[in-house]
Phi, psi and omega in degrees: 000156190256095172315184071237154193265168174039040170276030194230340185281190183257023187251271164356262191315304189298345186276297151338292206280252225334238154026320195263290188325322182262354155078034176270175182267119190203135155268146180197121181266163184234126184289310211192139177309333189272347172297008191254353179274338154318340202249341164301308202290350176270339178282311197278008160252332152315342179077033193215018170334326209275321162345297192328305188309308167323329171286123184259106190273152193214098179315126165190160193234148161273016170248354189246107236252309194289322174321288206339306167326310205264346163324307221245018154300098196071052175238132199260337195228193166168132155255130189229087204256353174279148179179177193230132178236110191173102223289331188298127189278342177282015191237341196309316186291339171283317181305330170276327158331249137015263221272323207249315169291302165338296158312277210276004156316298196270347158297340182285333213265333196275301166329273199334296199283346166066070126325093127024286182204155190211132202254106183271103167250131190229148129001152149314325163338312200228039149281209206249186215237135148330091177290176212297297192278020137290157184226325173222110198297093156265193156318303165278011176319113159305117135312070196305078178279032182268317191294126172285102182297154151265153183303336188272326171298309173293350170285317229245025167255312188303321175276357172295316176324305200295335170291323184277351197259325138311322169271335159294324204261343169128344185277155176293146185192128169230157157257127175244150164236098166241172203283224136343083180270127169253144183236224158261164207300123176287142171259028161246156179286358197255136195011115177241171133277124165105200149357269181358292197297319151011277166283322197271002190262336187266003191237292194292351173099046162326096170287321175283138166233153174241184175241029180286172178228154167202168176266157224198109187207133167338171158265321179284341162297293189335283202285004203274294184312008157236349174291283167334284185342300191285355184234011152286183175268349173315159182175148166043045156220181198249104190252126143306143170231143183183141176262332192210146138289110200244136190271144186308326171305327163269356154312305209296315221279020157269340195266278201319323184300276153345315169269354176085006169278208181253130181296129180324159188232315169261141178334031217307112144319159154306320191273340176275347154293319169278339207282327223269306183288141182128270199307325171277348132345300195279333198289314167317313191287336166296300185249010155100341216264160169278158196292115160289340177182111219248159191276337207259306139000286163292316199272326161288349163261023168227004186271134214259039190275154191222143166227153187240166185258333194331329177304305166311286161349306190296285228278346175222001206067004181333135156248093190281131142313152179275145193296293208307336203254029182264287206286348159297296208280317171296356163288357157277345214242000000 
């Protein structure tokens, strides 16, 4: 049988209907019941609703150990798709909490229980720092801890530590870091996370763009592309997943074109994106509000990063759908 972890997320759930597809057996906690209606309404835009009922949901937390015990009874593989994502510097003790204690829970439980093969998904985030005479952030990019991190990047760097620290101990391990993950378009306006937030900030009449880059890959790559991993002879390695490297101005006026409103239009400088987490800073601070926009944040929507996939490719042969036209065709459904 099959664990997963965050099967309420959007990774999680795409994974889950993946998994039920493929005739696996999977079990998956959950904290609280009304988070199982995120992951039906992703079976029911697939049309696959009927799916769901296969899944053996079981309430545990990765913080909480005695669930776990009962979590992780007859269980052979383990996807571990849950973490806290999140820019906000008031968040850093959840974030460390969460990502990097959550993380070696469930690799201890895996050692104990001698778990088969154990599936990590961690970010781009906590890949390695560009040196001068670099060009593209690979697997093996060193890690610069002189280089200034967002907190959410030193978690899910700090948990990677725990995975290979599980794999010196004998577990089977693979990681994936992918990148943007998009999924599908929501179809309410209201408050979203991830991908999601995105579309409903570009819906709502998003003015601004920047000319920063990043890598960019489906939800459905992730997950088809760890699902292969875990079920090749590959072990105890680490794949960037990304299908391209995109500058956020043309991702934002591909979502715009596709819900069909008007594409941001003004520029964000660098200096005015700082100028701009300064002012939401002072402001969060004033009144009380979480945090809108972050030095971390800020400084990734103008930063100029290239990642490369080749490893993947190499090791599977990998064909990423194309992003732009990923985000037409799920605005049919």
């Amino acid at each position: 049988m099959i664990l997963v972890t965050g099967g309420t997320g959007l990774v999680g759930a795409h994974l889950l209907l993946h998994l039920i597809e493929n005739g696996e057996n999977v079990r998956a906690i959950y904290r609280s019941l009304n988070t199982l209606e995120k992951t039906k309404s992703v079976f029911a835009l697939y049309n696959k609703a009927d799916l769901f009922k296969k899944i053996e949901w079981l309430e545990a937390d990765i913080l909480d150990v005695p669930s776990l015990e009962i979590a992780f009874n007859d269980i052979e593989y383990v996807y571990h798709c849950a973490a806290l994502i999140s820019f906000d510097p008031k968040d850093e003790e959840a974030l460390r909490k969460i990502n990097i204690e959550g993380t070696a829970n469930m690799v201890n439980f895996s050692i104990a229980r001698e778990i088969k093969k154990f599936c990590f998904v961690s970010s781009i985030a906590a890949l390695g720092d560009l040196a001068s005479h670099e060009t593209y952030i690979t697997e093996e990019t060193d890690w610069n801890p002189e280089k200034p991190h967002s907190d959410y990047a030193i978690s899910k760097y700090g948990a990677e530590m725990e995975v290979w620290r599980a794999h010196q101990e004998g577990l089977n391990v693979i990681i994936v870091n992918p990148g943007v993950i998009l999924g599908p378009i929501p179809k309410s306006k209201n408050k979203q996370q991830g991908s999601a937030e995105l579309y409903t900030k570009v819906a709502n009449g998003l003015s601004f763009y920047t000319l920063g880059s990043t890598g960019f890959i489906t939800v459905d790559d992730v997950v088809e592309t760890a699902y292969q991993l875990m079920k090749s002879d590959i072990k105890n390695e680490r794949f960037t997943l990304i299908a391209d490297n995109i500058v956020f101005k043309d991702i934002l006026n591909t979502i715009a074109d596709t819900l069909q409103v008007k594409r941001p239009r003004r520029h964000a400088t660098p200096f005015l994106m700082h100028f701009l987490w300064i002012a939401d800073s002072i402001f969060a601070a004033l009144f009380f509000q979480k945090r809108r926009l972050t030095k971390a944040t800020a400084k990734a929507s103008y930063s100029k990063n290239l990642y490369s996939n080749e490893k993947i490719k190499t090791a599977l042969g990998t064909v990423f759908l194309d992003v732009h036209q990923y985000i037409k065709d799920i605005s049919k459904l």
